[in-house]
NUDOKE-866045 format. One line per 3 residues: number of its first residue (from 0); their letters; for each residue x, y, z of N, C-alpha, C. Coordinates in Angstrom, 2 decimals. Example, Ala and Ser with C-alpha at 12.3 -4.5 7.8 and 13.67 -1.06 7.14 Angstrom:
% residues 2
0	AS	13.19 -5.69 7.80 12.30 -4.50 7.80 13.20 -3.30 7.80 | 12.85 -2.25 7.08 13.67 -1.06 7.14 12.90 0.03 7.87 .
% end
This chain:
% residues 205
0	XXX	111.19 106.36 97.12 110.83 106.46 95.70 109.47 107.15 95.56 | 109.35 108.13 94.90 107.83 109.14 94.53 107.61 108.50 93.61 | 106.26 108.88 93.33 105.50 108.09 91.94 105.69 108.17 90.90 .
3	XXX	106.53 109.18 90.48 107.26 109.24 88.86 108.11 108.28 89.18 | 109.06 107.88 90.02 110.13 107.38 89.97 109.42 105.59 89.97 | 108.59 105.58 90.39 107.55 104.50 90.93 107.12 104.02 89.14 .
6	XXX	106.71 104.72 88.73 105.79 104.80 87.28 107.13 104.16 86.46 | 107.90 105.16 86.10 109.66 104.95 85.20 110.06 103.56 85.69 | 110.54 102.65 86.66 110.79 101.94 87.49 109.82 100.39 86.56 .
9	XXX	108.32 100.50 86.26 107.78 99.65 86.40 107.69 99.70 84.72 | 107.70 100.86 83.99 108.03 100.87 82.79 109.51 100.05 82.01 | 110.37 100.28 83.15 111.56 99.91 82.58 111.83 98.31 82.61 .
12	XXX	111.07 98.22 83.73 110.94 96.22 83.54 110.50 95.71 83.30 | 109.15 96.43 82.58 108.30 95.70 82.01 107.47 96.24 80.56 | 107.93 97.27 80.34 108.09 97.60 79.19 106.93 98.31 78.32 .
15	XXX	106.29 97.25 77.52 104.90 98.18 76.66 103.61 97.36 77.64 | 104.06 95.79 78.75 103.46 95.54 79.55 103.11 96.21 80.74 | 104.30 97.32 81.01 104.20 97.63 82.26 103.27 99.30 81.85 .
18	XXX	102.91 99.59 80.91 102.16 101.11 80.09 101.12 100.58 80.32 | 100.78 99.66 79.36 99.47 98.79 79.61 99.02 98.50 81.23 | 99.26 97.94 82.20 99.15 98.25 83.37 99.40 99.12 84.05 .
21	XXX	99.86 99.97 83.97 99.88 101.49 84.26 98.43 102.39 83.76 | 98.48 102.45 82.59 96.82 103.11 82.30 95.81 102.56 82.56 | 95.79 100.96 82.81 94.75 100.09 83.97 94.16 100.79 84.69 .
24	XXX	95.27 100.95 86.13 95.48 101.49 87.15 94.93 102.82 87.10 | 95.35 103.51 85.94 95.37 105.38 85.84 93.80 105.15 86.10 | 92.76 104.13 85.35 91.41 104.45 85.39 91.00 103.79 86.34 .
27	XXX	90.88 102.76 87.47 90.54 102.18 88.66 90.91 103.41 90.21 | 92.38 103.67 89.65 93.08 104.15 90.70 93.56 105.39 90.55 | 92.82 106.70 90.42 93.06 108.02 89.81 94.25 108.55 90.39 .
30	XXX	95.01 108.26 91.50 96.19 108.76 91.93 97.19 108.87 90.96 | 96.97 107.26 90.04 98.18 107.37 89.63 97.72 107.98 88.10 | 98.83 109.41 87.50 98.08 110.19 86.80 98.31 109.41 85.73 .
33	XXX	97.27 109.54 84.23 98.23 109.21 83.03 99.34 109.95 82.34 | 98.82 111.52 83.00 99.67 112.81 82.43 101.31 112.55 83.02 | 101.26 111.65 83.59 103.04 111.35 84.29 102.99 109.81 83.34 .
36	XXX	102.20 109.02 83.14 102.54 107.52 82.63 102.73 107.70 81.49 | 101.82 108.35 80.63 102.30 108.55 78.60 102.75 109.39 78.65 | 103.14 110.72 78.79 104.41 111.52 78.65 105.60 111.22 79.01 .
39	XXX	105.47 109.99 79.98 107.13 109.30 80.57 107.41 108.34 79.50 | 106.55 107.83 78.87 106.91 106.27 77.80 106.80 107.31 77.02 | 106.39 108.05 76.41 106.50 109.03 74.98 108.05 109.68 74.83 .
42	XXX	108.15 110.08 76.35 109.96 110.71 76.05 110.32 109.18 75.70 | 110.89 108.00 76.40 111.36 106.84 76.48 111.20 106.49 74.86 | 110.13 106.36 74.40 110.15 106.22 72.75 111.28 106.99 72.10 .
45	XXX	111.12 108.73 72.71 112.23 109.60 71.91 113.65 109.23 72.15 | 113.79 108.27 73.29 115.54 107.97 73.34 115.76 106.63 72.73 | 114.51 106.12 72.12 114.67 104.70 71.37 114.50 103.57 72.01 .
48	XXX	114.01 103.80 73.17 114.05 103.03 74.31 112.54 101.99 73.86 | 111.62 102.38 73.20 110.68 101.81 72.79 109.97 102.42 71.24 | 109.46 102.22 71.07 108.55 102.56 69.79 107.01 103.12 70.47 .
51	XXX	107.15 104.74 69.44 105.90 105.54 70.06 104.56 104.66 70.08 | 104.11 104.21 68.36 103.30 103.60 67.87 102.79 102.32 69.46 | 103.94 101.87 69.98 103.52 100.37 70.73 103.02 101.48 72.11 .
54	XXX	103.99 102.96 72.26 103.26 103.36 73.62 101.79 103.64 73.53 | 101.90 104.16 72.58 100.41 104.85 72.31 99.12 103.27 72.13 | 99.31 102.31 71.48 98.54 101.20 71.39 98.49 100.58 73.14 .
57	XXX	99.51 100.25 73.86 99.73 99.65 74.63 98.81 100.81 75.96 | 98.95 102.09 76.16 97.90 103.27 77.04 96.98 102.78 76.53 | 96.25 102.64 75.35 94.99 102.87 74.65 94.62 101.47 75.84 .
60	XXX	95.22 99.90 74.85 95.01 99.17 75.11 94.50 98.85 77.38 | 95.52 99.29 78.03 95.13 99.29 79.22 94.11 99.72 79.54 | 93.96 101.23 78.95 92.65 101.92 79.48 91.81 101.78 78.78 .
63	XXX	91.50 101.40 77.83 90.14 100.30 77.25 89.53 99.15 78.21 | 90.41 98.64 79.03 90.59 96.98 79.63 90.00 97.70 81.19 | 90.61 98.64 81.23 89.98 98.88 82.72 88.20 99.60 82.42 .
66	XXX	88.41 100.65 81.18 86.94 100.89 81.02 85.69 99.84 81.02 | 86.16 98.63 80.15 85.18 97.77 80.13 85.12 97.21 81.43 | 85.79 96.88 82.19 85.97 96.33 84.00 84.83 97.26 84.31 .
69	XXX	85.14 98.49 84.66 84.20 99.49 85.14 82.68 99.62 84.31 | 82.42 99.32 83.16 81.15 99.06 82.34 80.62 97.96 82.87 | 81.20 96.93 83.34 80.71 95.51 83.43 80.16 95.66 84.84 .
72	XXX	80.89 96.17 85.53 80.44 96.51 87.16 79.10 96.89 87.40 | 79.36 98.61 86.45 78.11 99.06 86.41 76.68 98.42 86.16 | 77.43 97.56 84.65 75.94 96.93 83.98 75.58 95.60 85.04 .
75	XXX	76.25 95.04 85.60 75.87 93.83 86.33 75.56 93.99 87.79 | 76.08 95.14 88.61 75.09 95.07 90.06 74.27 96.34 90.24 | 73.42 96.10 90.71 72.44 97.61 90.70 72.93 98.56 91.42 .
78	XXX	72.18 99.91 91.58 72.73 101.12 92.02 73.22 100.98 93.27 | 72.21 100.20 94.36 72.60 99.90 95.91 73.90 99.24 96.45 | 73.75 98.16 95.55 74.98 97.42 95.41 76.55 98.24 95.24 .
81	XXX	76.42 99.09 93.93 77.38 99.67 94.06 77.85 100.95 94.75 | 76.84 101.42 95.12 76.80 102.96 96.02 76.99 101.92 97.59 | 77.18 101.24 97.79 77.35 100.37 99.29 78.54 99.99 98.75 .
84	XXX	79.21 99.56 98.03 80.59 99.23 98.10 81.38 100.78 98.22 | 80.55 101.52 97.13 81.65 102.72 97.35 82.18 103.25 98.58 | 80.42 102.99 99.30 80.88 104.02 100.67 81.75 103.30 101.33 .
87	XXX	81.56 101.86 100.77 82.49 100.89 102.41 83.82 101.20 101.79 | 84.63 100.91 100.79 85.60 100.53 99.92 86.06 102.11 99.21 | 85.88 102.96 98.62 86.03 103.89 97.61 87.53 104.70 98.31 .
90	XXX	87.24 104.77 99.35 88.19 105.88 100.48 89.36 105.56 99.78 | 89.77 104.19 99.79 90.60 103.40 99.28 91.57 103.90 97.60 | 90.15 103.66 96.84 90.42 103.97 95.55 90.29 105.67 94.90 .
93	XXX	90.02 106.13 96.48 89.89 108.10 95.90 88.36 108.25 94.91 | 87.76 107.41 95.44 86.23 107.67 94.63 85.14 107.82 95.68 | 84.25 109.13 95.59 83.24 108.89 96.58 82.13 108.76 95.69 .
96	XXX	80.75 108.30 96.29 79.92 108.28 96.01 78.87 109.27 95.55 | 79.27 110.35 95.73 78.61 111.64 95.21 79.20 111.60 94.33 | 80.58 111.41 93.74 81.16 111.68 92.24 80.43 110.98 91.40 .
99	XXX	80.51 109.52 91.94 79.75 108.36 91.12 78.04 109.12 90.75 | 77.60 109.55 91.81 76.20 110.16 91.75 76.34 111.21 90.15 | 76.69 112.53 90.64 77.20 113.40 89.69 77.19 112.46 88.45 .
102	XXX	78.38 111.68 88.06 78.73 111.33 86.86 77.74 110.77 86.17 | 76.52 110.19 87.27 75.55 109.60 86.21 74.13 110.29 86.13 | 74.64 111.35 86.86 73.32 112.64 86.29 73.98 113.30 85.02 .
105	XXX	75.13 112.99 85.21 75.75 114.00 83.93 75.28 113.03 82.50 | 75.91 111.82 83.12 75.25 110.73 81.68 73.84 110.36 80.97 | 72.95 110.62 82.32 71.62 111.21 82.06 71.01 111.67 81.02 .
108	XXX	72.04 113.08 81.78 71.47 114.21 81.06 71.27 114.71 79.31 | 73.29 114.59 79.41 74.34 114.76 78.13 73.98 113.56 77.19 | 73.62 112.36 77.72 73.51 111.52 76.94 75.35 110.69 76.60 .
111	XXX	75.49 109.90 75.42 76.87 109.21 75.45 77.56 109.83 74.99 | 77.88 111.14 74.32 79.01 111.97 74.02 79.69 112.44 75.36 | 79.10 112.12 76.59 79.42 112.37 77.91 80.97 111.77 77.66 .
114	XXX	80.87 110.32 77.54 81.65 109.30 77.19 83.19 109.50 76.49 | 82.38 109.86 75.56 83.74 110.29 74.32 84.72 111.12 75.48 | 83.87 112.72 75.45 85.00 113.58 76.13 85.63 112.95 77.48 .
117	XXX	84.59 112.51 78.72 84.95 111.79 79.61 86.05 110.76 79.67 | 86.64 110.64 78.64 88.06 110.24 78.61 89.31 110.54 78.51 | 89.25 111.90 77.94 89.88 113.35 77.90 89.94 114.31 79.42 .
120	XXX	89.23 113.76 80.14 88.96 114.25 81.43 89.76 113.78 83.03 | 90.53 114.66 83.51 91.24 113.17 84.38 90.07 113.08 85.88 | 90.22 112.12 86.27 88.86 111.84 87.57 87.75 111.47 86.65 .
123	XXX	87.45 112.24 85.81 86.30 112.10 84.69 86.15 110.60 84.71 | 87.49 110.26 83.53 87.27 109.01 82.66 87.18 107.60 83.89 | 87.85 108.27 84.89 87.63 106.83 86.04 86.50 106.74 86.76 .
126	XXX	85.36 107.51 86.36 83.70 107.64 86.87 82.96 107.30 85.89 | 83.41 107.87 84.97 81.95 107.57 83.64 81.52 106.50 83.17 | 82.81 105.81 83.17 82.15 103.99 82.53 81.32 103.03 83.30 .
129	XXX	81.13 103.38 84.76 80.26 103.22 85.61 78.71 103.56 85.36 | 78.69 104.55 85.39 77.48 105.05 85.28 76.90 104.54 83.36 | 77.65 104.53 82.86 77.33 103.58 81.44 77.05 102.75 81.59 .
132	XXX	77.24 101.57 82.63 77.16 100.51 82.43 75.72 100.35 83.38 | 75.83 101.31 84.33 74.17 101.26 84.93 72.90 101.82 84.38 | 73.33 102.33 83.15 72.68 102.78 82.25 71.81 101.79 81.30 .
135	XXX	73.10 100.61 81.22 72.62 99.78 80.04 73.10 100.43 78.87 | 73.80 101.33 78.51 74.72 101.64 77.38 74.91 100.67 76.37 | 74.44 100.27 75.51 75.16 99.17 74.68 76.54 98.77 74.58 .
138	XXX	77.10 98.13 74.64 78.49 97.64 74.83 79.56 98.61 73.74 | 78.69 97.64 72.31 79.41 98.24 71.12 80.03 99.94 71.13 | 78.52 100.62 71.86 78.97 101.90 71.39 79.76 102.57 72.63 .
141	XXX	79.52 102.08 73.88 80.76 102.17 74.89 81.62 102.74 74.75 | 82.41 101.23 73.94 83.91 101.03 73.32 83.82 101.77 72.25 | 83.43 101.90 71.20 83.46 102.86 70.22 83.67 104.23 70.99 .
144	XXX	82.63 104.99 71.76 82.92 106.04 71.88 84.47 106.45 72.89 | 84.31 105.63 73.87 85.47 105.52 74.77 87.20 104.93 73.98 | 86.93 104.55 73.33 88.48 104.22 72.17 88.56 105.21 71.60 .
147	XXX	87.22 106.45 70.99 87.90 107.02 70.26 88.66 108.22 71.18 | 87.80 108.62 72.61 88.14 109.39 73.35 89.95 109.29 73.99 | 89.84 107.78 74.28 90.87 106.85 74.53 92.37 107.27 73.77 .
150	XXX	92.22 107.05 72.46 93.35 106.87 71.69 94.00 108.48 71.52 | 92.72 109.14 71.10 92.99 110.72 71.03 94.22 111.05 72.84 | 93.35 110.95 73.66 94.22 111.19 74.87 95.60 110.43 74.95 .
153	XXX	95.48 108.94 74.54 96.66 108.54 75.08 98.15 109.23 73.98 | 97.34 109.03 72.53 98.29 109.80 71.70 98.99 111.23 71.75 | 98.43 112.12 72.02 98.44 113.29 72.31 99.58 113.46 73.71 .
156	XXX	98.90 112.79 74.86 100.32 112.86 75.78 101.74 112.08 75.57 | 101.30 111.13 74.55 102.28 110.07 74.44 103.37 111.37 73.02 | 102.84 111.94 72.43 103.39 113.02 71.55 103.77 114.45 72.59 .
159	XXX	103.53 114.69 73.33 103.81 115.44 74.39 105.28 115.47 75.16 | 104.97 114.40 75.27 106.24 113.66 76.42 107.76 113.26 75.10 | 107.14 112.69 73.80 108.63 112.57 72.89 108.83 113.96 72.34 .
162	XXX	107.94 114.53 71.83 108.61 116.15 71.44 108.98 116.81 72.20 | 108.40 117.03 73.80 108.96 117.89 74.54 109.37 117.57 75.94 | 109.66 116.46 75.86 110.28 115.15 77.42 111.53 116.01 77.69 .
165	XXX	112.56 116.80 77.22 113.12 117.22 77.67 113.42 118.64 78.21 | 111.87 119.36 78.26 111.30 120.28 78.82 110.50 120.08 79.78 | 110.13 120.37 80.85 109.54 119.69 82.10 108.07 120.84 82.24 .
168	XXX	109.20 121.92 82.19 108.40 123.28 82.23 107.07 123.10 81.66 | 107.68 123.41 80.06 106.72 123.22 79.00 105.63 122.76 79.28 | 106.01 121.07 78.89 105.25 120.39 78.82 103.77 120.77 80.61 .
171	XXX	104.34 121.04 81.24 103.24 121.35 82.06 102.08 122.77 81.63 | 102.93 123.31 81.37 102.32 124.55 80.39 101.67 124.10 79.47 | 101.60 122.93 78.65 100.52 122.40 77.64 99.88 121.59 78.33 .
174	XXX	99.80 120.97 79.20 98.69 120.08 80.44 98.02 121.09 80.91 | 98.42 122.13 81.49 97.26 122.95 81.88 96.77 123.82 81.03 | 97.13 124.27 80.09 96.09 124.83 78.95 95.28 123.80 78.38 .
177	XXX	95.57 122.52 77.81 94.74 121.72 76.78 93.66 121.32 78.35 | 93.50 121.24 79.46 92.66 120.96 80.54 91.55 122.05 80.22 | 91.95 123.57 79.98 91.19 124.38 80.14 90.00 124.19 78.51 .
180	XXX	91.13 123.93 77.26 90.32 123.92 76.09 89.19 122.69 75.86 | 89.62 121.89 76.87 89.19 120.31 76.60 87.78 120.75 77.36 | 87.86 121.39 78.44 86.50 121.61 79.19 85.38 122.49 78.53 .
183	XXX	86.55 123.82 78.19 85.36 124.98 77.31 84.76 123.76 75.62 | 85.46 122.88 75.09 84.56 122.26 73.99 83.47 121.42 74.91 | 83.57 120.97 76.11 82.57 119.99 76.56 81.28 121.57 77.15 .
186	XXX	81.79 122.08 77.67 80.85 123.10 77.81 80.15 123.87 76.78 | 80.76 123.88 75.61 80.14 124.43 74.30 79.06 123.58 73.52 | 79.69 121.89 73.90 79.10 121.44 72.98 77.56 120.89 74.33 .
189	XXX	77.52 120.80 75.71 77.04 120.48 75.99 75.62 121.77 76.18 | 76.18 123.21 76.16 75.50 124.07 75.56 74.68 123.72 74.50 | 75.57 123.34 73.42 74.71 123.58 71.89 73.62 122.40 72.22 .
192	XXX	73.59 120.86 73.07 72.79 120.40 73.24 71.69 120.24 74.12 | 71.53 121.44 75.29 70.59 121.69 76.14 69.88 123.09 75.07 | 70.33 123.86 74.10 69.67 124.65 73.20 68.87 124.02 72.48 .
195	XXX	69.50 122.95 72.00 68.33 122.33 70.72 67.54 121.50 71.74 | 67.68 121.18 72.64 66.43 120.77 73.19 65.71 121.34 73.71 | 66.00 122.45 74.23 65.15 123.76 74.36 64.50 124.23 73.22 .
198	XXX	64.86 123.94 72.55 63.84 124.65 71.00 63.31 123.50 70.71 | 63.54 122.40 71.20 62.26 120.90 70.47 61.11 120.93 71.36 | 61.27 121.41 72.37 60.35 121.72 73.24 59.24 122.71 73.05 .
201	XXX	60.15 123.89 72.77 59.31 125.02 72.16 58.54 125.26 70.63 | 58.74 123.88 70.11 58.42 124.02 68.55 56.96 123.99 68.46 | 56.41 124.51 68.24 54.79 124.10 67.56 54.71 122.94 66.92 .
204	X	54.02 122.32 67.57 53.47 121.18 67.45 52.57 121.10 66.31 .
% end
């Protein structure tokens, strides 16, 4: 059994429970993609097999549950702590410690709109809530920004997979273009915000 067949399999017995633990997983355990978990329950909605509305709540819902896991981590053991588990443990979960590094120079830098898009991002969204939480991120705005990033993604593939589940082709043809548009807005907008701080710098005082 391959991992689509693996994914379909755990959906079918368990239903808007088994989506919900599935997009868990998608953010702990990046192997398993979401671009195969909500486009598979999104067709499954289109044969009536479930209701879109519960796929799309039920993705959101998982990968909310694993973000805050990964926020709580962050915010509760310090950098050593967790850069020593990575190296011992990560091999495991497909995370190294330079990503973790990276992701929280990026959060640094960018500030929490990192967040938002970083959920739109695949590898992305299973690094960033880490580095939020070692940040000290406020909780509230976390989840705010990460739900809204959240819902946008899970909806979008979960509409993917029922309009065009019976195109295989396609639908890969819109995964790899919306990858490319999703990056050029994080690069535009992360542009427009290393400019204006370049000019707050340069302002006469």
């Amino acid at each position: 059994m391959n991992l689509t067949e693996w994914i379909i399999s755990v959906m079918e017995q368990l239903g808007y429970w088994g989506i919900a633990l599935l997009m868990f997983l998608d953010n702990v355990f990046p192997p398993i993609p979401s671009e195969i978990i909500m486009p598979s329950a999104g067709y499954s909605a289109s044969q009536g097999e479930l209701l879109l509305v519960g796929v799309i709540i039920a993705g959101s819902i998982g990968s909310l549950l694993a973000a805050a896991l990964l926020y709580w981590i962050g915010y509760k053991f310090n950098h050593d702590s967790i850069f020593r588990f990575i190296d011992r443990y990560g091999k495991f979960l497909f995370i190294k410690s330079k990503d973790v590094k990276k992701s929280l120079e990026w959060f640094e830098q960018y500030g929490h709109r990192i967040v938002f898009f970083g959920r739109m991002v695949p590898a992305v969204r299973s690094l960033i809530s880490i580095p939020a939480g070692m940040s000290h991120m406020p909780f509230w705005k976390f989840m705010f920004y990460s739900g809204l990033g959240t819902v946008i993604w899970t909806t979008f593939l979960a509409c993917v997979g029922f309009y065009f589940g019976e195109n295989q082709e396609l639908m890969h043809k819109i995964f790899s273009q919306v990858s490319y548009v999703i990056i050029a807005i994080v690069v535009i907008i992360v542009g427009w915000v290393l400019y204006r701080r370049h000019q707050r710098k340069n302002r006469p005082s």
